[in-house]
Biopython code that builds the backbone (N, CA, C, O; Angstrom):
import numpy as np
from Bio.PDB.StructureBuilder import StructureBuilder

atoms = [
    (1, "UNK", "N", (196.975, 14.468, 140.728)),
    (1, "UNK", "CA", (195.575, 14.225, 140.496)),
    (1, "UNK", "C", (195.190, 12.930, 141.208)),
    (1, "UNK", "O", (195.895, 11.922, 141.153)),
    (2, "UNK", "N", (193.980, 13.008, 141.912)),
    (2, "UNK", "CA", (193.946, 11.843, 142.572)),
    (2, "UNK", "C", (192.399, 11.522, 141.942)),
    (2, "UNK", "O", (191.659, 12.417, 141.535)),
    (3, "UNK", "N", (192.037, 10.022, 141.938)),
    (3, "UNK", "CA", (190.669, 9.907, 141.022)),
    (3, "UNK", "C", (190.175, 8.467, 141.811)),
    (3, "UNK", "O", (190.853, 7.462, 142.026)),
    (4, "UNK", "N", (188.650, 8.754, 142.186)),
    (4, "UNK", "CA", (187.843, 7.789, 142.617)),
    (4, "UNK", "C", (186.523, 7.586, 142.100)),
    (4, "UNK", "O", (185.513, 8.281, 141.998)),
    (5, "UNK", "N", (186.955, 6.039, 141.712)),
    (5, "UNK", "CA", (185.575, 6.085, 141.498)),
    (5, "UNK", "C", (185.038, 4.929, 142.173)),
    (5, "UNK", "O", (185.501, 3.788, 142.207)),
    (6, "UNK", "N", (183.517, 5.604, 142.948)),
    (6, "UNK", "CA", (182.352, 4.886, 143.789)),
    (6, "UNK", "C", (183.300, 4.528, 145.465)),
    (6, "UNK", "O", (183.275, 3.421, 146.004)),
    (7, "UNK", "N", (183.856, 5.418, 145.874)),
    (7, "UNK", "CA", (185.109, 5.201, 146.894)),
    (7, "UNK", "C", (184.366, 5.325, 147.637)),
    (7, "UNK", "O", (184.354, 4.392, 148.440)),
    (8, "UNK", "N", (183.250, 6.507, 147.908)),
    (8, "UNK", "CA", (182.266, 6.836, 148.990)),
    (8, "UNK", "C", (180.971, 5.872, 148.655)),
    (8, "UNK", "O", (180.597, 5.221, 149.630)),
    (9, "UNK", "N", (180.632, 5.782, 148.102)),
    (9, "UNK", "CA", (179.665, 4.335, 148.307)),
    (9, "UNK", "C", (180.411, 3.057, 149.157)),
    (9, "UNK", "O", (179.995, 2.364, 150.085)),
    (10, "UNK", "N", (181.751, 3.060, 148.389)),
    (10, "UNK", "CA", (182.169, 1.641, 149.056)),
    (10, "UNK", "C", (182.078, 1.534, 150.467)),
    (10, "UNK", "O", (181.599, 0.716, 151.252)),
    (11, "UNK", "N", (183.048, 3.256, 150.596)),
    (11, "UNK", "CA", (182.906, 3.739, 152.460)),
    (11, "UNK", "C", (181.594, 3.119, 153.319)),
    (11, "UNK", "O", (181.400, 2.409, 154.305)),
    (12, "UNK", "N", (180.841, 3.830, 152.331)),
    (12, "UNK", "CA", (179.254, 3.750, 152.752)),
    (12, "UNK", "C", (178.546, 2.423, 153.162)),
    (12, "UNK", "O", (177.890, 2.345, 154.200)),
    (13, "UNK", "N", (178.708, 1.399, 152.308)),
    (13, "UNK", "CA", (178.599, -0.005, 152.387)),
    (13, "UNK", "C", (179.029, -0.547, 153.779)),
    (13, "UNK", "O", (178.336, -1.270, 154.494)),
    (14, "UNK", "N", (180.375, -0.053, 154.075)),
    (14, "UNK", "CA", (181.554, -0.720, 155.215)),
    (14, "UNK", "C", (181.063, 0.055, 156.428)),
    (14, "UNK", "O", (182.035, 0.081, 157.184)),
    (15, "UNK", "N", (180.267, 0.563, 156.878)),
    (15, "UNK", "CA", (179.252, 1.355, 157.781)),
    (15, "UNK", "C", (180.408, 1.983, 158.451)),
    (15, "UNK", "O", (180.823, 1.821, 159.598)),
    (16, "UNK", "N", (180.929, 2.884, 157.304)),
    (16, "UNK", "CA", (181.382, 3.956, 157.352)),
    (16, "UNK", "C", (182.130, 4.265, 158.730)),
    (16, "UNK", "O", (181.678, 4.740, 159.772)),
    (17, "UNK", "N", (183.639, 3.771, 158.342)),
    (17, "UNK", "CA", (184.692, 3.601, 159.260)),
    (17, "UNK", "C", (185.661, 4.790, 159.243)),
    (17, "UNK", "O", (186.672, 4.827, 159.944)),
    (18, "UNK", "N", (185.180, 6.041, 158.150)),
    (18, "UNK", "CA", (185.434, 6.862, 158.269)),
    (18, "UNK", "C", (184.718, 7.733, 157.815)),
    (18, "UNK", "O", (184.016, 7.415, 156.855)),
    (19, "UNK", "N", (184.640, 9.124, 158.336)),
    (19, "UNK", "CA", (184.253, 9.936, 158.137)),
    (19, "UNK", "C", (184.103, 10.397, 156.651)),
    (19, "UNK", "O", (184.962, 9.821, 155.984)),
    (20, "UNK", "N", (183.177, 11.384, 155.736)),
    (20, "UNK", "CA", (183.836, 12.066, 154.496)),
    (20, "UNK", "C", (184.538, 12.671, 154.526)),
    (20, "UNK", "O", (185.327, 12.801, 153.590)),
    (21, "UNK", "N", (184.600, 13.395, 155.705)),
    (21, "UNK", "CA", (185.679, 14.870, 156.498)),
    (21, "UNK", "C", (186.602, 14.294, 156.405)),
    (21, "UNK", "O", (187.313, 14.553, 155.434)),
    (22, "UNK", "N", (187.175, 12.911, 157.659)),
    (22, "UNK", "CA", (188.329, 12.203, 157.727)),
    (22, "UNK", "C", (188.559, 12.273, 156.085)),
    (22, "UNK", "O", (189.019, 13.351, 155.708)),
    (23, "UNK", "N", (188.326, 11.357, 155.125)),
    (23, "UNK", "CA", (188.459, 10.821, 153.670)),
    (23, "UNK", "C", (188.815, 12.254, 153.393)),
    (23, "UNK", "O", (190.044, 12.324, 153.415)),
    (24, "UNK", "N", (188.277, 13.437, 153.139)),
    (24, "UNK", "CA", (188.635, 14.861, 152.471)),
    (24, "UNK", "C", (189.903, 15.363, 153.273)),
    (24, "UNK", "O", (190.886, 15.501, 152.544)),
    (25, "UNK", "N", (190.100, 15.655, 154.548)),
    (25, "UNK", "CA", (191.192, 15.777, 155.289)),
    (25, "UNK", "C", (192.366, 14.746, 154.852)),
    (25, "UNK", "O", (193.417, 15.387, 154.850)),
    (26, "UNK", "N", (192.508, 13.906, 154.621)),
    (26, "UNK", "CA", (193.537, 13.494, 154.493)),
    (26, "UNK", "C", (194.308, 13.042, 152.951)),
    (26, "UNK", "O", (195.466, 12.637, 152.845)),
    (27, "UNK", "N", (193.465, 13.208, 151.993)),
    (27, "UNK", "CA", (193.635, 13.911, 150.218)),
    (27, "UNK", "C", (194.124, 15.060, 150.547)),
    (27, "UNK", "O", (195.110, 15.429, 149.909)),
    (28, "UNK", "N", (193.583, 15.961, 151.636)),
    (28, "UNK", "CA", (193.940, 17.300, 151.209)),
    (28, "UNK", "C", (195.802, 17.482, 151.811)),
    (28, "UNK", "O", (196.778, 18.097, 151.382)),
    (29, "UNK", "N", (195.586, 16.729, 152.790)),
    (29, "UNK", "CA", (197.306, 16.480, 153.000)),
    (29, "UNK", "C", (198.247, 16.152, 151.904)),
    (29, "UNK", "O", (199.270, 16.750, 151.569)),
    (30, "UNK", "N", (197.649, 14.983, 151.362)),
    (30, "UNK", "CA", (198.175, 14.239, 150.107)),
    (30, "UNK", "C", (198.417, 15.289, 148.829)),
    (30, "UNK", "O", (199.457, 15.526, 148.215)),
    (31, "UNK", "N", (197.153, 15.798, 148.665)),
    (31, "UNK", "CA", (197.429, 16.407, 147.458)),
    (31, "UNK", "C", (198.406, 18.069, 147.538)),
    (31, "UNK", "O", (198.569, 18.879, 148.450)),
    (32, "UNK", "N", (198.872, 18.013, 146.150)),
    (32, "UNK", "CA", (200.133, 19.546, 146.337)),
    (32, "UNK", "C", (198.798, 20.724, 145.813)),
    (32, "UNK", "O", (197.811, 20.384, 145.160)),
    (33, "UNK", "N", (199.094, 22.137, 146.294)),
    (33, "UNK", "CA", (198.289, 23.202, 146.159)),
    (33, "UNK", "C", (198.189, 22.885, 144.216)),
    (33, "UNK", "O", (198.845, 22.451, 143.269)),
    (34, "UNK", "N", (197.208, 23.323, 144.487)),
    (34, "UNK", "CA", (196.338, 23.270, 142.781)),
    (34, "UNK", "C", (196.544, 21.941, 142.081)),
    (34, "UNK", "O", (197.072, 21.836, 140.974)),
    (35, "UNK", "N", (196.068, 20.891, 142.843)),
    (35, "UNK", "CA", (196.019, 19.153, 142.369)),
    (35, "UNK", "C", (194.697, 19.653, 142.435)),
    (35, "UNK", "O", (194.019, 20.546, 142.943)),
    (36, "UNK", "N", (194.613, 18.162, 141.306)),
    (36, "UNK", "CA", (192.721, 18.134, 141.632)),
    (36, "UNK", "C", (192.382, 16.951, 142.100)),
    (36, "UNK", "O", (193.218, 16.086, 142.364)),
    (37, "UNK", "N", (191.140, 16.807, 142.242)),
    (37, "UNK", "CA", (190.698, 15.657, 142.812)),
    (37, "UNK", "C", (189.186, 15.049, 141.608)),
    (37, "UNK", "O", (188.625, 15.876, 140.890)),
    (38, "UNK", "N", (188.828, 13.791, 141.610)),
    (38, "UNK", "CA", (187.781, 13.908, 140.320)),
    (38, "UNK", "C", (187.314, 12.564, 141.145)),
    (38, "UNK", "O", (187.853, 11.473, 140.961)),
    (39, "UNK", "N", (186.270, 12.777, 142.056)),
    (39, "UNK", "CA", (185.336, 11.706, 142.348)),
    (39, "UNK", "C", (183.819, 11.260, 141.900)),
    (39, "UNK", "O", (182.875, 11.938, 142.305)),
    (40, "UNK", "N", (183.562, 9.977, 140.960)),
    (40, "UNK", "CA", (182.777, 9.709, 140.228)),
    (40, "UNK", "C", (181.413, 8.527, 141.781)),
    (40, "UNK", "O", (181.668, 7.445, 142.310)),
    (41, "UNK", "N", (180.532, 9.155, 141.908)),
    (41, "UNK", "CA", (179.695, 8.309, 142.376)),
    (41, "UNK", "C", (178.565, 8.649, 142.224)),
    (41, "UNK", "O", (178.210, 9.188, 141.176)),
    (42, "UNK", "N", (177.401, 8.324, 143.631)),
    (42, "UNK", "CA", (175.996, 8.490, 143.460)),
    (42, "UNK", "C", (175.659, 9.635, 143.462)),
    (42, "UNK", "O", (176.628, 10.299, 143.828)),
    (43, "UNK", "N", (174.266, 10.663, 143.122)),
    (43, "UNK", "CA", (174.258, 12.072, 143.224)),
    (43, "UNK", "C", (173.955, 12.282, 144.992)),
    (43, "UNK", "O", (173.972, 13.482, 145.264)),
    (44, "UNK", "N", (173.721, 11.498, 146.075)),
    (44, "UNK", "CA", (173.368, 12.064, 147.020)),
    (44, "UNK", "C", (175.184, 12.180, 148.059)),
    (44, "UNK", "O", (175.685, 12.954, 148.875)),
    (45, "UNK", "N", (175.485, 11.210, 147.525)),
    (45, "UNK", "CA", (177.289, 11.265, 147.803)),
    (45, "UNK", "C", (177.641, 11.862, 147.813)),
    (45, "UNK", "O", (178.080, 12.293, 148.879)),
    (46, "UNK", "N", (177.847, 12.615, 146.476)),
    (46, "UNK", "CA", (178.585, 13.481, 145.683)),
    (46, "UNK", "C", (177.832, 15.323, 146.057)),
    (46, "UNK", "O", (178.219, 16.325, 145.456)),
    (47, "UNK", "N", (177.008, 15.328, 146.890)),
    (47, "UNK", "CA", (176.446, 16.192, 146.926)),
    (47, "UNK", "C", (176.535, 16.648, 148.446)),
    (47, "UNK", "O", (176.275, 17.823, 148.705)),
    (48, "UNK", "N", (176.988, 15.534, 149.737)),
    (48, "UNK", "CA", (177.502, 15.712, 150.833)),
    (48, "UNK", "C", (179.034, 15.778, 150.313)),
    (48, "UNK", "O", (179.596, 16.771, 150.776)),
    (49, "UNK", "N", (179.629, 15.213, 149.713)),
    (49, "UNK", "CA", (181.565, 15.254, 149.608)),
    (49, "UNK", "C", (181.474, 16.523, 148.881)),
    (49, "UNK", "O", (182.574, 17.034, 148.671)),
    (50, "UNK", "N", (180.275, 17.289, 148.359)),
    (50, "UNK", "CA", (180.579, 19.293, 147.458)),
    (50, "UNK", "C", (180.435, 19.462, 148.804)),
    (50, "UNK", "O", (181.623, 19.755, 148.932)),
    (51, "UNK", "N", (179.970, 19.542, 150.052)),
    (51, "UNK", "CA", (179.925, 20.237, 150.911)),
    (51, "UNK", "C", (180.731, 20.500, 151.645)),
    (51, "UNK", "O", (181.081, 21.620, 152.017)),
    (52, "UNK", "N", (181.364, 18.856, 152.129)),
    (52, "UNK", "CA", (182.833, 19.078, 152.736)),
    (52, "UNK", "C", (184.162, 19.806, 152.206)),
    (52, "UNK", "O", (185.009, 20.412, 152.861)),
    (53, "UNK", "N", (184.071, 19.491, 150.381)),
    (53, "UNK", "CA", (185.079, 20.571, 149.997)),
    (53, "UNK", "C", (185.103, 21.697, 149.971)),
    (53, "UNK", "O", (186.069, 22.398, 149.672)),
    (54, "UNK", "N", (183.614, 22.176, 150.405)),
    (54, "UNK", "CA", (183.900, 23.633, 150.575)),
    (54, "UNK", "C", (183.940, 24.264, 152.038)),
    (54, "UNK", "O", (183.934, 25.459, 152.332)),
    (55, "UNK", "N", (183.986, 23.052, 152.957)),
    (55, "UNK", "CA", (184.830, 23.166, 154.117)),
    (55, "UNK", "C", (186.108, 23.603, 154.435)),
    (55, "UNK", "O", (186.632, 24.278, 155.320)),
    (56, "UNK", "N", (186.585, 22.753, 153.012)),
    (56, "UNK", "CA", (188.338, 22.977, 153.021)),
    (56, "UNK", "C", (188.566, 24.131, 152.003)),
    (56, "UNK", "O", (189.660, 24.693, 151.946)),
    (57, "UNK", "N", (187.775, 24.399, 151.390)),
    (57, "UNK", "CA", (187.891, 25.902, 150.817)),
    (57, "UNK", "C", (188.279, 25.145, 149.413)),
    (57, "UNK", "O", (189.366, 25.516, 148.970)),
    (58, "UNK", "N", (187.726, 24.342, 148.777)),
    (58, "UNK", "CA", (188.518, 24.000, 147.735)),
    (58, "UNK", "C", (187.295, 24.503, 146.274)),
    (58, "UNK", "O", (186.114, 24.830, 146.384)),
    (59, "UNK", "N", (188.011, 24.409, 145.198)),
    (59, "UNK", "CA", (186.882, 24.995, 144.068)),
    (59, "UNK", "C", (186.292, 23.655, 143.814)),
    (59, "UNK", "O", (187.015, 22.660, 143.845)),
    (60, "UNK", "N", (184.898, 23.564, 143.541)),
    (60, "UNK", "CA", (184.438, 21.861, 143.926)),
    (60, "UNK", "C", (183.114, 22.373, 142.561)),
    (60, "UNK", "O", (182.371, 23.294, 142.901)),
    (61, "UNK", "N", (182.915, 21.820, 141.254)),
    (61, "UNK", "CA", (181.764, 21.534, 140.670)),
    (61, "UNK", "C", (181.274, 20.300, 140.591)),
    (61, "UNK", "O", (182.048, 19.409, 140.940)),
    (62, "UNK", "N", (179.829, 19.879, 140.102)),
    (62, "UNK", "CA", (179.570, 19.132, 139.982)),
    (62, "UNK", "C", (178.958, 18.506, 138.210)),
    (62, "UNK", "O", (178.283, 19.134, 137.394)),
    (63, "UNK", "N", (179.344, 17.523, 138.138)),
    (63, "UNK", "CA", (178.761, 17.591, 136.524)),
    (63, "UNK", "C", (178.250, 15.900, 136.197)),
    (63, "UNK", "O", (178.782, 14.844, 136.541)),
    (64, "UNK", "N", (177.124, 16.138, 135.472)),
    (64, "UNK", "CA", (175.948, 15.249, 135.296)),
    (64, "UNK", "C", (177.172, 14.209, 134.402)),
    (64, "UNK", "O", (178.325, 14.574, 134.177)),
    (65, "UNK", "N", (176.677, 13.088, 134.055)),
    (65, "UNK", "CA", (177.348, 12.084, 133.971)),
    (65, "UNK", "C", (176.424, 11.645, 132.164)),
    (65, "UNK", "O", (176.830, 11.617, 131.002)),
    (66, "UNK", "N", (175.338, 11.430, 132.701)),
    (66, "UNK", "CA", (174.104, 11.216, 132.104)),
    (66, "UNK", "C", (172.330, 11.432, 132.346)),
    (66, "UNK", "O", (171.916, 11.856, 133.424)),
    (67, "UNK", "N", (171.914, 11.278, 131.843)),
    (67, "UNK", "CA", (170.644, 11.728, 132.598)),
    (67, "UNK", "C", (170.127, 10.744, 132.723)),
    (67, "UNK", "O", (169.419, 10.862, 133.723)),
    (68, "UNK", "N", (169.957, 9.176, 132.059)),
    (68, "UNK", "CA", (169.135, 7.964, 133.383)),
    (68, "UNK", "C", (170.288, 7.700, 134.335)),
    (68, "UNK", "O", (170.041, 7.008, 135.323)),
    (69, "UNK", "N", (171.439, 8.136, 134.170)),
    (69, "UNK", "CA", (172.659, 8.228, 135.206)),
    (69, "UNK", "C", (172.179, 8.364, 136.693)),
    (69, "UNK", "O", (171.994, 9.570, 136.850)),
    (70, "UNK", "N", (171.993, 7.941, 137.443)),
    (70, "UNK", "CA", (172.290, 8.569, 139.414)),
    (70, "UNK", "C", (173.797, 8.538, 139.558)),
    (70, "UNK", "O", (174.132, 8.651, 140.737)),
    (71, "UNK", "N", (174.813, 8.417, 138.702)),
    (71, "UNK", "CA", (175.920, 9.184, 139.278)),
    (71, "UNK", "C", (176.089, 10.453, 138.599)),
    (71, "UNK", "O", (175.413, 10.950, 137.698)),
    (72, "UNK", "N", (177.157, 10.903, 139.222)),
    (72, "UNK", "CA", (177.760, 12.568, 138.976)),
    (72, "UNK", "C", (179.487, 12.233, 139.435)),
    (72, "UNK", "O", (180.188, 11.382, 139.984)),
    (73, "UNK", "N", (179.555, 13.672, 138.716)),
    (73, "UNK", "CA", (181.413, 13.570, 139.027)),
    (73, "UNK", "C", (181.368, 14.726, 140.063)),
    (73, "UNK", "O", (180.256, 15.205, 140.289)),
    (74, "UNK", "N", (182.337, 15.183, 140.654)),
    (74, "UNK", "CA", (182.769, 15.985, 141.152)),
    (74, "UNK", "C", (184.235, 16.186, 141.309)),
    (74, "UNK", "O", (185.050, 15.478, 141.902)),
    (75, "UNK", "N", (184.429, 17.489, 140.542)),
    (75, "UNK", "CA", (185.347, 17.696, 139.943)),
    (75, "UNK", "C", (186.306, 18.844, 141.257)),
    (75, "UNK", "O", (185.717, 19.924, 141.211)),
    (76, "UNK", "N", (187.226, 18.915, 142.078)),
    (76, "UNK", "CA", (187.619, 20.090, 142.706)),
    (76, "UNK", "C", (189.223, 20.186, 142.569)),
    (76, "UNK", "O", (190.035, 19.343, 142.185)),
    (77, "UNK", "N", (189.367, 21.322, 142.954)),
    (77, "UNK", "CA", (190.583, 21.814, 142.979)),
    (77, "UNK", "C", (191.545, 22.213, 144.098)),
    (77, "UNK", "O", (191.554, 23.433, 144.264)),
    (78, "UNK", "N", (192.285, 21.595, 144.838)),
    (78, "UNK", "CA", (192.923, 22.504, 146.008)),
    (78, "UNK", "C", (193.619, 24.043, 145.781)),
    (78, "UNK", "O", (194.723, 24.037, 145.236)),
    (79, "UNK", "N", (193.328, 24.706, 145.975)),
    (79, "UNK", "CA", (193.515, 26.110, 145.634)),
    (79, "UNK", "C", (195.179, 26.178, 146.069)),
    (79, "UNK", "O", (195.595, 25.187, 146.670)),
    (80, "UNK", "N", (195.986, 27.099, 145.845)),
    (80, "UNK", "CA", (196.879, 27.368, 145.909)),
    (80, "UNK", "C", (197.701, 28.355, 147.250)),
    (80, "UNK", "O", (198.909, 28.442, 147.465)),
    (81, "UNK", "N", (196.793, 28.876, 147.843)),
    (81, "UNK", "CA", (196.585, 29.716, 149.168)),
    (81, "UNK", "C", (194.894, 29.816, 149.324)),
    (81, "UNK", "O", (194.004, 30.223, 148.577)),
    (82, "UNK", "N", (194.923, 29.162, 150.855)),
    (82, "UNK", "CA", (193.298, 28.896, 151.682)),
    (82, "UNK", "C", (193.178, 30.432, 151.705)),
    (82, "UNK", "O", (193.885, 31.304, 152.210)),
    (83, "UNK", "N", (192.052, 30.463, 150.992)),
    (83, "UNK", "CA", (191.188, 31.732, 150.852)),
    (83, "UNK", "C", (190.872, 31.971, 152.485)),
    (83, "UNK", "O", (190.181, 32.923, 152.847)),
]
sb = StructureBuilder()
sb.init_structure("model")
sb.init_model(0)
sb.init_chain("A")
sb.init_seg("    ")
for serial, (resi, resn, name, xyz) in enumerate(atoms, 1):
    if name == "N":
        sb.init_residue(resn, " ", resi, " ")
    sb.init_atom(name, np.array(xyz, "f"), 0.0, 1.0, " ", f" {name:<3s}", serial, name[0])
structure = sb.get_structure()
């Protein structure tokens, strides 16, 4: 299980020395088939990094935090065989 929180904001701040792709590509190395991943940040973040995981084919939800909240989690899964 790998867990971040505000990792892509920080990225974001550092005018973004890497990619989200790069950052998702190389967890997905890291992590073993059916790890998850649980990244806590802003909702517009978290709503480009659901996109890239479903680049990599991974099961990716998203879930409200709070409601005066602007963050969200995003919760995914590396699947076990790439669909």
């Amino acid at each position: 299980m790998v867990h971040a929180d505000g990792f892509l904001s920080l990225e974001k701040r550092q005018k973004r020395r890497c990619s989200t792709l790069d950052i998702f590509l190389e967890v997905d190395r890291i992590l073993r088939p059916e790890g998850w991943i649980i990244i806590r940040d802003t909702a517009p973040l978290i709503e480009a990094a659901r996109s890239v995981a479903a680049q990599l084919r991974w099961d990716a939800r998203i879930l409200d935090l709070d409601i005066a909240s602007d963050e969200k989690l995003l919760v995914c899964q590396k699947p076990f065989l790439k669909k």
